[in-house]
N, C-alpha and C positions, 0 to 999 in steps of 0.2 A: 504494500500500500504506500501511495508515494506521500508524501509531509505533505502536499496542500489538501489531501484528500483528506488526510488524519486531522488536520486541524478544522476542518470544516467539520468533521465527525467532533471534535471535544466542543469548538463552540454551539453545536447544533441541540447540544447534549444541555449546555445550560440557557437556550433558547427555546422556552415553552410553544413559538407563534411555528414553529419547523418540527416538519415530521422528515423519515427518512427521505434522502433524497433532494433534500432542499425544498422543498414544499412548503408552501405558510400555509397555515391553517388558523381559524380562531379558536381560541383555548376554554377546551370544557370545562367549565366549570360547575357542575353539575352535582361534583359532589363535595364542592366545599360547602364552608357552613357560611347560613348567611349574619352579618354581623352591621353593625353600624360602622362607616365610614366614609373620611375626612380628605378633604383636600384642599391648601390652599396653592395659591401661585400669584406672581406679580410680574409686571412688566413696567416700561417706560417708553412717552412717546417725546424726544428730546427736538425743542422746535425754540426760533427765535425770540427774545424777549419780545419785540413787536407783536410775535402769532401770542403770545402768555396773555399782551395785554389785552388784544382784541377778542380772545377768551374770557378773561375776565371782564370786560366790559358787553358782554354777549354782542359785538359788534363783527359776529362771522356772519356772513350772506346767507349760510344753511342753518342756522339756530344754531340750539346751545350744543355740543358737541360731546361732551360730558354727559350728559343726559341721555344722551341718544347712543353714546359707546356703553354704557351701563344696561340701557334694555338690549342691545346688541349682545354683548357679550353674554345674558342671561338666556336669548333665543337661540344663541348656537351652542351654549352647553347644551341646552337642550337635544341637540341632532348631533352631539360628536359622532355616535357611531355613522351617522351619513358625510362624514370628515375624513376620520381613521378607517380605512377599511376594515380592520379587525375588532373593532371596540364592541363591545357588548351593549346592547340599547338597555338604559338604565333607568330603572323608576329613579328620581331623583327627590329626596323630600327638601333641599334646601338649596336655594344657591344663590348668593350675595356676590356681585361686583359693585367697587366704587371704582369711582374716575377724582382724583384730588387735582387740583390746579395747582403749581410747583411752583418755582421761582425758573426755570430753565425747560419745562415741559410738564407732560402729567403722567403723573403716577399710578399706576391701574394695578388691583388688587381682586382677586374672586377666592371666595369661600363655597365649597362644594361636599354637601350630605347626602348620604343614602344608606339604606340597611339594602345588603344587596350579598353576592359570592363574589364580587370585582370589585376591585377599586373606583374612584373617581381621581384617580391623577390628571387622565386625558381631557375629563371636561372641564375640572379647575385651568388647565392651561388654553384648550382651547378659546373660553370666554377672555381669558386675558386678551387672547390673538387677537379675537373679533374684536372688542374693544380697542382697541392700540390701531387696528386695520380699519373701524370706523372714526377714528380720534383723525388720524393721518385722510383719509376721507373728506371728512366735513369740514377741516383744515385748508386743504391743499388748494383750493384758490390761492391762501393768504402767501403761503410759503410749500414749493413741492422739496424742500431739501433737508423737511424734517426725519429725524431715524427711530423707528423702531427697535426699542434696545432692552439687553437684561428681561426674556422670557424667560423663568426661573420657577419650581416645584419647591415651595419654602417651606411646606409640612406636609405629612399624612401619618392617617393614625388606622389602624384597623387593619384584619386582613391577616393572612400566613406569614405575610413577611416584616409584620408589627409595625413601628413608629418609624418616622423618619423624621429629620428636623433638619434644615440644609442648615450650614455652620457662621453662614454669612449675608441672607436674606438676599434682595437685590444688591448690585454690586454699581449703584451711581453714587455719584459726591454727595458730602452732607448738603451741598448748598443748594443744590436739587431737593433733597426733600422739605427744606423749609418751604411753606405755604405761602403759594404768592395771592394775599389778597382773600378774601373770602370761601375761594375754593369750589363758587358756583358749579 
């Protein structure tokens, strides 16, 4: 057996979504147990002082943008599995994004519950995406050079593989997170 074959066999072996052969498949879980579980994630959408203030003075052409990345990101947790090809479609009983206005861009956070056999990591991150993808949207008149940054899994609790806590949350400057303004 030649080493690139063997190595595709060892990481195949700790890759639940691959059967033999290289096949994805989505993962039965069928007979785990079901339990309550947690996900949260955060992002960043880094845009010009000018775009901060035209935010906080709701003086974008498309409305508040904030508000509208917040129901965004709660309507596509809702459909990750129509996102992820493999995702499990998930009753969901909770899921909270905010959108804060920064001093340097906005900072986007989602919380995601459910008693289920799967996690919720992928829809915690997905509502961030959409959010950050509708922020950079309802934006992009103002400024198209703003970035998309620091999509991150900052906790989860539940599940086979127990807690996680990432060590270092998002990784933007403090001077980003100070609140520019109201935070509409």
């Amino acid at each position: 057996m030649g080493k690139r074959v063997l190595a595709k066999k060892r990481a195949s072996a700790k890759l639940s979504h691959y059967r033999d052969g290289w096949q994805v498949n989505m993962v039965d879980v069928s007979e785990k147990k079901v339990s309550t579980r947690t996900a949260v994630a955060e992002g960043f959408v880094r845009m010009r002082p000018a775009v901060v203030r035209a935010v906080r003075g709701l003086k974008n052409p498309k409305g508040n943008p904030l508000e509208v990345a917040r129901i965004a990101g709660i309507a596509a947790c809702k459909r990750t599995a129509e996102w992820i090809p493999l995702c499990h479609p998930l009753a969901l009983t909770h899921i909270d994004v905010t959108a804060t206005l920064c001093q340097n861009g906005v900072a986007l956070r989602s919380s995601v519950t459910t008693a289920a056999q799967t996690g919720v990591e992928m829809e915690a991150l997905v509502a961030v995406s959409a959010a950050a993808l509708t922020v950079y949207d309802m934006c992009k008149a103002l400024d198209k050079s703003m970035e998309i940054t620091d999509i991150v899994l900052v906790k989860k609790t539940g599940g086979k593989s127990g807690d996680y806590l990432r060590a270092h949350g998002v990784r933007v400057s403090p001077a980003n997170k100070q609140r520019a303004g109201r935070g509409r």
